[in-house]
C-alpha positions as CSV (number, residue, x, y, z in Angstrom):
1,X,-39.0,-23.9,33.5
2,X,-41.0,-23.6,30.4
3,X,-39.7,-23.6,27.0
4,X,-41.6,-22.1,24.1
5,X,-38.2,-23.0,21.2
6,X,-35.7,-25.6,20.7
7,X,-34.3,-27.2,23.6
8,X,-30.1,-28.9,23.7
9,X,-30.5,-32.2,24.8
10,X,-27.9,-34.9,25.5
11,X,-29.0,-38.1,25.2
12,X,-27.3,-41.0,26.8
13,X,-28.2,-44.7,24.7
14,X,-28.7,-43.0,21.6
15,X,-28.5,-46.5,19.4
16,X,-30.9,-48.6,21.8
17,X,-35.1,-48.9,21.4
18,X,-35.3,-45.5,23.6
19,X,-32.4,-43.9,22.6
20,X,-33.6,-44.0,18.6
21,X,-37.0,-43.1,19.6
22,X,-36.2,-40.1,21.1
23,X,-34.1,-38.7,17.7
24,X,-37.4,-39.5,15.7
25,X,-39.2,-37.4,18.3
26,X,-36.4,-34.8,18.3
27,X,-36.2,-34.2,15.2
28,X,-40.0,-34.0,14.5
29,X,-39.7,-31.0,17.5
30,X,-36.7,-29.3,15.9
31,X,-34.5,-29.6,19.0
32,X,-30.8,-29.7,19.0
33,X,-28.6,-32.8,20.3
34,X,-25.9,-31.2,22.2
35,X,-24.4,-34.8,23.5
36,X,-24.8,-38.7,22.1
37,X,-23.3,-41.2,24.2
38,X,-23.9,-45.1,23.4
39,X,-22.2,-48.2,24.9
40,X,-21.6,-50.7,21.2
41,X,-23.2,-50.0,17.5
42,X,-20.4,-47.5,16.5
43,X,-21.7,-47.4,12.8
44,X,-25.2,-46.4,13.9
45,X,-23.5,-43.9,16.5
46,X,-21.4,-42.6,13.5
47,X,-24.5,-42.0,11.6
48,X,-26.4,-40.5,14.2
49,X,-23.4,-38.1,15.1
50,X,-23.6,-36.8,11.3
51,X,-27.0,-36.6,10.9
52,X,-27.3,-34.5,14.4
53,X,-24.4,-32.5,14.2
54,X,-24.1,-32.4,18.4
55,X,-20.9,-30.8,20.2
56,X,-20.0,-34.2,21.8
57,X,-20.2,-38.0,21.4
58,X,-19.0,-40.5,24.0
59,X,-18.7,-43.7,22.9
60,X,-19.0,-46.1,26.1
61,X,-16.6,-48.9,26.0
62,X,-13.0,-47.2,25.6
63,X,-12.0,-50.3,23.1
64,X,-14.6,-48.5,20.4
65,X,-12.8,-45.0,20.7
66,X,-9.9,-45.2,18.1
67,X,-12.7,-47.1,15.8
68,X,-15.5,-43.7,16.2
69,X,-12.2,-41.3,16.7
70,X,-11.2,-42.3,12.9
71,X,-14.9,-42.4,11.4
72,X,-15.5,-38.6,12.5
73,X,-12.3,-37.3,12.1
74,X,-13.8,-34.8,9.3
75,X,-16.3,-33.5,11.7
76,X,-15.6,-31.0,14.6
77,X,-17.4,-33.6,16.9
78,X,-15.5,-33.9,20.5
79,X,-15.2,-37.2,21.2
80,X,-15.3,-38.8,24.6
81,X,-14.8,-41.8,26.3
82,X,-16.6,-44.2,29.2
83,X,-18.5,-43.7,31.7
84,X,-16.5,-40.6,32.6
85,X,-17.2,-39.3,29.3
86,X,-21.5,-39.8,29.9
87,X,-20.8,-37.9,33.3
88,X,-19.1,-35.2,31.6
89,X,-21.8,-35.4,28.6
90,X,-24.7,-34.9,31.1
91,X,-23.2,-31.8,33.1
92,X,-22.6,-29.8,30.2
93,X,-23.3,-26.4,31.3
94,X,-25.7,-25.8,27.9
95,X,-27.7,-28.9,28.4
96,X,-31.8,-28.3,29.0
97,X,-32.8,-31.5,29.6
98,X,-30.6,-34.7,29.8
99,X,-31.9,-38.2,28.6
100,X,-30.5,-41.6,30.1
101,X,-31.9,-44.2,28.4
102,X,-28.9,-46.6,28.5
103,X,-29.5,-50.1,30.0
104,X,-28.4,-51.4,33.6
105,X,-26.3,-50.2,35.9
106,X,-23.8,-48.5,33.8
107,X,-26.0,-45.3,33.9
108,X,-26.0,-44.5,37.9
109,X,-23.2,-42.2,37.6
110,X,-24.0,-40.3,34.9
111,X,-28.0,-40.0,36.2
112,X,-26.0,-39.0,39.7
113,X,-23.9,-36.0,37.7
114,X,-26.6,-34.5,35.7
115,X,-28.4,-34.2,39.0
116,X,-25.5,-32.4,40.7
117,X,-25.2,-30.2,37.7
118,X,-29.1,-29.1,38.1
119,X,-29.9,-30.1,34.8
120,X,-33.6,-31.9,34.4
121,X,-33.6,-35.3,33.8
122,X,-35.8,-37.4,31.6
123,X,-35.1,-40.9,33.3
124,X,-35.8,-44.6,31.1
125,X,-32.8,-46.1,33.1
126,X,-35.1,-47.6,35.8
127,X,-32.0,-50.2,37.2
128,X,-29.8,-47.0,38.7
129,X,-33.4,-45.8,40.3
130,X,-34.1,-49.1,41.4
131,X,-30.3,-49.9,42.8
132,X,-30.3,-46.8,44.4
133,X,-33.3,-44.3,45.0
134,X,-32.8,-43.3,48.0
135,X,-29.3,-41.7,46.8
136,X,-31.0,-40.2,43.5
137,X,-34.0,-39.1,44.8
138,X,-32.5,-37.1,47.9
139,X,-29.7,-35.5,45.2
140,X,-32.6,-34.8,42.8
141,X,-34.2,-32.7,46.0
142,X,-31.0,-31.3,47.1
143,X,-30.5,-29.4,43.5
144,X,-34.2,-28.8,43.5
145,X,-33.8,-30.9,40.0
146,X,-36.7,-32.5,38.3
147,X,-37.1,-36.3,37.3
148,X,-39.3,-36.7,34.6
149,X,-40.4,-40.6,33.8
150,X,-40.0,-42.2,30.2
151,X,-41.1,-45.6,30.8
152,X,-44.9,-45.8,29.7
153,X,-45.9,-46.9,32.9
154,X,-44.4,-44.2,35.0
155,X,-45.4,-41.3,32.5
156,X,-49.2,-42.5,33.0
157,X,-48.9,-42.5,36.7
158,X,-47.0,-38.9,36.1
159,X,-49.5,-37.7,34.0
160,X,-52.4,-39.1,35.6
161,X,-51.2,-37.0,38.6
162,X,-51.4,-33.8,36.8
163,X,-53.0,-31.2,38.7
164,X,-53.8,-33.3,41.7
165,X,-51.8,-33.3,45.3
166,X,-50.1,-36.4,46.3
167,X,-51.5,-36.4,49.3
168,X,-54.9,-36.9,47.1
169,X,-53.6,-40.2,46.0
170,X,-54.4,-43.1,47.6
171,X,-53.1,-45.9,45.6
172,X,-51.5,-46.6,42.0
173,X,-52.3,-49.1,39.5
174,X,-49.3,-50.9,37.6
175,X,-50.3,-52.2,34.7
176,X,-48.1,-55.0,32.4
177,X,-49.0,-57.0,29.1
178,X,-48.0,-60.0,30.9
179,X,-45.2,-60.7,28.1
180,X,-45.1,-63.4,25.6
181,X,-45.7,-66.3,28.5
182,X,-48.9,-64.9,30.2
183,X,-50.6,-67.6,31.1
184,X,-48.1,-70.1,31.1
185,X,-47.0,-72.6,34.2
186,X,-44.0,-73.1,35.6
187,X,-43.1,-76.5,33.9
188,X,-44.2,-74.8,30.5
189,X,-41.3,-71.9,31.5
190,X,-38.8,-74.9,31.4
191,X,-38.9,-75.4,27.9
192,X,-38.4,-71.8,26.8
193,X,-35.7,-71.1,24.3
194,X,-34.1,-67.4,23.7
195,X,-36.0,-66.8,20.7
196,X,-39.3,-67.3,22.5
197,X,-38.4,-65.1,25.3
198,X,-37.3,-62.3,22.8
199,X,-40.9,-62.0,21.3
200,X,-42.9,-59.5,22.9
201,X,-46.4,-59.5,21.7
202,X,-46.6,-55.5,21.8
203,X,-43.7,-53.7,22.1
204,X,-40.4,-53.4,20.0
205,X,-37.3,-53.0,22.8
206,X,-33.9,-54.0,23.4
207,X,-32.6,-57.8,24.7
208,X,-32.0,-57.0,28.2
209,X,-35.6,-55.5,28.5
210,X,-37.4,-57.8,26.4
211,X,-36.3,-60.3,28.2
212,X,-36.9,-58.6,31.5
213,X,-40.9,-58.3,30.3
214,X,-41.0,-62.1,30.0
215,X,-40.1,-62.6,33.2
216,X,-41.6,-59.8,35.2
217,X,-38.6,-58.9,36.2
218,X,-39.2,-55.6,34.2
219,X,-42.8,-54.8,36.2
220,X,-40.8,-55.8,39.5
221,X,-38.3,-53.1,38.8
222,X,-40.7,-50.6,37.8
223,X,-42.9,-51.6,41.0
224,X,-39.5,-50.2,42.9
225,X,-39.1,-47.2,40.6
226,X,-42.7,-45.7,41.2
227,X,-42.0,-46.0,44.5
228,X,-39.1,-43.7,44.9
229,X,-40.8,-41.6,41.5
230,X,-44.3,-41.1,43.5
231,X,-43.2,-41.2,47.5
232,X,-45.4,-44.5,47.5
233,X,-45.4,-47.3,50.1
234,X,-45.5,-51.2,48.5
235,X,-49.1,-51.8,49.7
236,X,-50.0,-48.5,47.5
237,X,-49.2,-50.4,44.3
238,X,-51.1,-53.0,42.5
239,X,-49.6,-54.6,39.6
240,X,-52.5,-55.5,37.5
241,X,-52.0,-57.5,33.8
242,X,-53.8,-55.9,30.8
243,X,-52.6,-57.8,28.0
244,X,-53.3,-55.3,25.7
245,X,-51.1,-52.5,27.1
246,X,-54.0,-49.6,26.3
247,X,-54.3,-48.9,29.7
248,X,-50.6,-47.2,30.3
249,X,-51.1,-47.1,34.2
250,X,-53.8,-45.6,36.6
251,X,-54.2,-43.6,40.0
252,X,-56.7,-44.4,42.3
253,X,-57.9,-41.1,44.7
254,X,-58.9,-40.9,48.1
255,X,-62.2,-40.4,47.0
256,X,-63.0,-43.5,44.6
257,X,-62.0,-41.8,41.6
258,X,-59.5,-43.8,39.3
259,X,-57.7,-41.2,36.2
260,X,-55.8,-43.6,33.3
261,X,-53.8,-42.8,30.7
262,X,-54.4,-44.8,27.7
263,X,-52.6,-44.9,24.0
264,X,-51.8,-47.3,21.8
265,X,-48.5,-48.9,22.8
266,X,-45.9,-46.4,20.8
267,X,-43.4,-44.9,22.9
268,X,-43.0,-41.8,21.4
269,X,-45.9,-40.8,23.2
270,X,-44.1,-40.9,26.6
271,X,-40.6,-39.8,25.3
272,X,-42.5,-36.8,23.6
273,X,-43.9,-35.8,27.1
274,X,-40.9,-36.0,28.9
275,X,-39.4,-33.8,26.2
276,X,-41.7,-31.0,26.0
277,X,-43.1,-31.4,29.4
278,X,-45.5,-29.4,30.8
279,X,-46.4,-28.7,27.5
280,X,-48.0,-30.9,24.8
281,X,-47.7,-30.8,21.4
282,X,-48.8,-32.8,18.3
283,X,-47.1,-36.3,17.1
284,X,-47.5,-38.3,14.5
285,X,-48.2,-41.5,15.9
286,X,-51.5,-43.9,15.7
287,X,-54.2,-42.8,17.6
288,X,-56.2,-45.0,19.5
289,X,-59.5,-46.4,18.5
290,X,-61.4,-48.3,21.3
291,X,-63.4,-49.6,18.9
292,X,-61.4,-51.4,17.0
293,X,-59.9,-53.1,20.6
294,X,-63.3,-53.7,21.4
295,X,-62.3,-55.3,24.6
296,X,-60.1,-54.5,27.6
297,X,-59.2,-57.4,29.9
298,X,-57.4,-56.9,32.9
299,X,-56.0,-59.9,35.5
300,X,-53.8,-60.9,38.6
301,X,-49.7,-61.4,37.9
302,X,-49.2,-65.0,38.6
303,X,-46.2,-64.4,41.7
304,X,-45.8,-68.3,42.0
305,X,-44.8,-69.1,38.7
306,X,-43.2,-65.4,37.9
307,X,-41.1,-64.7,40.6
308,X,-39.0,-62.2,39.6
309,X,-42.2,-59.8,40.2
310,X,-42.5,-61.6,43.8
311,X,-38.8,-61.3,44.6
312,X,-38.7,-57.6,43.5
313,X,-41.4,-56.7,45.9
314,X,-40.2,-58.7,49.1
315,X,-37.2,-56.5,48.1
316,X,-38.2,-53.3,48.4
317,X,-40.3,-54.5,51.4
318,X,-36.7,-55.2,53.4
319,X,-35.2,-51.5,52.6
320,X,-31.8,-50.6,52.3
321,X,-29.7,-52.2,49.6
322,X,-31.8,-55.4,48.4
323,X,-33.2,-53.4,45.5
324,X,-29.6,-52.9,44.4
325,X,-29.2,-57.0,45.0
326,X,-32.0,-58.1,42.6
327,X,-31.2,-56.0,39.9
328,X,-27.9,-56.8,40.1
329,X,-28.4,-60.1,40.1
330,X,-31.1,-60.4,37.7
331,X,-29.0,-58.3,35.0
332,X,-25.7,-60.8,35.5
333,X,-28.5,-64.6,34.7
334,X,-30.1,-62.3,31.9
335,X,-26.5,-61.5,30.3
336,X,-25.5,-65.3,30.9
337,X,-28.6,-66.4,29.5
338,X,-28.7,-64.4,26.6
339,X,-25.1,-66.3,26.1
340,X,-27.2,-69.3,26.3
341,X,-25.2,-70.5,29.4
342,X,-28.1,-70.8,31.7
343,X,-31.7,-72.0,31.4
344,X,-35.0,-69.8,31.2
345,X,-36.2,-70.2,34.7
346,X,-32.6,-70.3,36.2
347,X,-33.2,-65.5,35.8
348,X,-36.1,-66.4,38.5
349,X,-33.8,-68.9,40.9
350,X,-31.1,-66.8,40.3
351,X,-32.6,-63.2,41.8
352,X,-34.3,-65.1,44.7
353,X,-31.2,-66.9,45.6
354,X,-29.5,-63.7,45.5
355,X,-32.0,-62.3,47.8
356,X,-31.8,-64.9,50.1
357,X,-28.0,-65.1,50.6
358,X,-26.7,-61.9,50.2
359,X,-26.9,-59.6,53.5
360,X,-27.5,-56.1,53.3
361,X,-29.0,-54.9,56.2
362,X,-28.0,-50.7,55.8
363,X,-30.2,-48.3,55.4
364,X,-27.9,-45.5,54.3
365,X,-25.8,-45.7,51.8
366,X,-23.2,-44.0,49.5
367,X,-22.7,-44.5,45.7
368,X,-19.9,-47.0,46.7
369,X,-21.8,-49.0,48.8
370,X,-24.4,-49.5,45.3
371,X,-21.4,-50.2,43.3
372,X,-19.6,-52.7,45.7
373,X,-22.8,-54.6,46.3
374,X,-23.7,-54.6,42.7
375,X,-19.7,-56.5,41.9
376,X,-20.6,-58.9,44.7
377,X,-23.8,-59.7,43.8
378,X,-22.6,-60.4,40.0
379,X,-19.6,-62.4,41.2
380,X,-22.1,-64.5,43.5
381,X,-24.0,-65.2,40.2
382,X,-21.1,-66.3,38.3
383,X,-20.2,-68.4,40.8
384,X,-24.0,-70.1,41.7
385,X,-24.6,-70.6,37.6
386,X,-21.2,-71.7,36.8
387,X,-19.4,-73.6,39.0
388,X,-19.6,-77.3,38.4
């Protein structure tokens, strides 16, 4: 369906990188918030809820409701609570387009209920895709909902295939920056502190996926995601590192032909598409000058000394549920580590262990099966990292 006015968004992770982002580009468009949700930061939520004015705000963790309940009790804001409350946030009846930009796991069920409740779905939560595609993707089809990709990569590939049949595709190219280690070897990984790891040479994000871009982890997810996103097998995905992150993401055609989508690195651009989609209109961010890059490199991911990437894809490669294990077990050693209580490189040993001693051999599975191997697979962490 085609807007030509305002549209009522909710957006879930209003106060993360995404979540922020996609106010700025709101507001530029003149559409109306209907919904915030957000999981901590209940100043910025409070600020965001006044600025906005939307019907609803649900405030993730349940221990932050009394706190928000108080700082808008001069508004006629209804406020809800957990992930319950993002479920109910994303069904409203009135909602256009629903945005889930929240990080991990936590935003399955709420991805799974705006789907049900036929509402279009702009999608930067690539862990619930990941952990459970098969389940999204066939409720997407049985609403007849659209999924519409935020993540830079995935827009590219999405827009690259404007136009064009996917049966006219015959392979994609993934590109990453490489993160703020490309280039690095395995013993240099060793000595990697968390302030290293949270310096991305290009992009501004959150932790979790800061982090995730230093290790690969974030392009091994992603690799999943444009799977189930473009009905793609593994061996029709290359990962390619472009360190300068021009180069969004490509598609190769049957006939030779590759189409690229290239920007600076500002994610409004993507967020705007996914907002006013099929339509374009004007933003005000940078645009890009090839000139001043003067030069475009391009290069092989390293999957001996990155092995998140490598684990991800011998994932996806067995089926069934061992998505769901990786990225459960990769976002349990990135929370640990970001406590400091495990090293760098134990993210990588972590995920493959995971991979190789968790059994999952289903095909089919329910949204309880996702959520029961996602609470194993975190406990097995624990246990591997912790135990003395």
């Amino acid at each position: 369906m085609e807007f030509e006015g305002s549209k009522k968004i909710t957006l879930l992770g209003s106060t993360g990188s995404i979540g922020t982002q996609t106010l700025e580009c709101c507001s530029h468009l003149g559409y109306k918030i209907n919904a915030l949700a957000a999981n901590r930061s209940v100043a910025l939520l409070e600020k965001q809820a006044r600025e906005f004015s939307p019907r609803y705000v649900v405030v993730s963790e349940k221990e932050s409701y009394s706190q928000l309940k108080l700082a808008l009790h001069d508004t006629d804001i209804k406020l809800l609570a957990g992930v319950e409350g993002m479920c109910e946030a994303a069904a409203l009846p009135e909602n256009d387009l629903v945005v889930n930009s929240v990080v991990g796991m936590v935003g399955l069920r709420p991805t799974l209920a705006a789907l049900q409740a036929k509402k279009t779905l702009a999608l930067a939560n690539k862990e619930t895709l990941v952990a459970a595609g098969k389940l999204v993707m066939d409720t997407a089809r049985a609403n007849g909902v659209d999924i519409l990709p935020v993540d830079s990569e995935h827009s590219a590939i999405f827009q690259s295939m404007q136009g064009s049949s996917s049966k006219e595709v015959h392979s994609i190219i993934l590109t990453a920056s490489g993160g703020p280690f490309l280039g690095k070897t395995a013993a240099d990984l060793e000595k990697v502190t968390l302030q290293q790891a949270l310096k991305h040479p290009n992009w501004e994000m959150g932790a979790k996926i800061t982090i995730d871009s230093s290790t690969l982890m974030n392009k091994g997810l992603e690799f999943i995601e444009a799977m189930w996103l473009f009905h793609l097998r593994p061996d029709q995905i290359e990962v390619v590192v472009h360190p300068q992150s021009v180069v969004h993401s490509a598609v190769e055609y049957v006939d030779g032909s590759i189409i690229a989508q290239m920007g600076v690195p500002d994610m409004k651009i993507p967020i705007q598409y996914a907002l006013t989609y099929p339509r374009r209109k004007p933003t005000p961010v940078k645009r890009l000058s090839l000139t001043e890059y003067g030069n475009l490199t391009f290069l092989k991911p390293d999957l001996d000394t990155f092995v998140c990437l490598s684990s991800c894809i011998d994932a996806v490669i067995r089926g069934g549920l061992y998505p769901c294990v990786v990225n459960s077990a990769n976002e349990q050693a990135v929370a640990l580590f970001l406590q400091q209580k495990i090293s760098y490189t134990d993210i990588g040993k972590c995920v493959r262990y995971a991979l190789d001693h968790y059994s999952c051999s289903r095909d089919r599975y329910t949204l309880e099966d996702v959520l029961f191997t996602d609470q194993q697979v975190r406990e097995m962490i624990k246990e591997y990292c912790l135990t003395p």
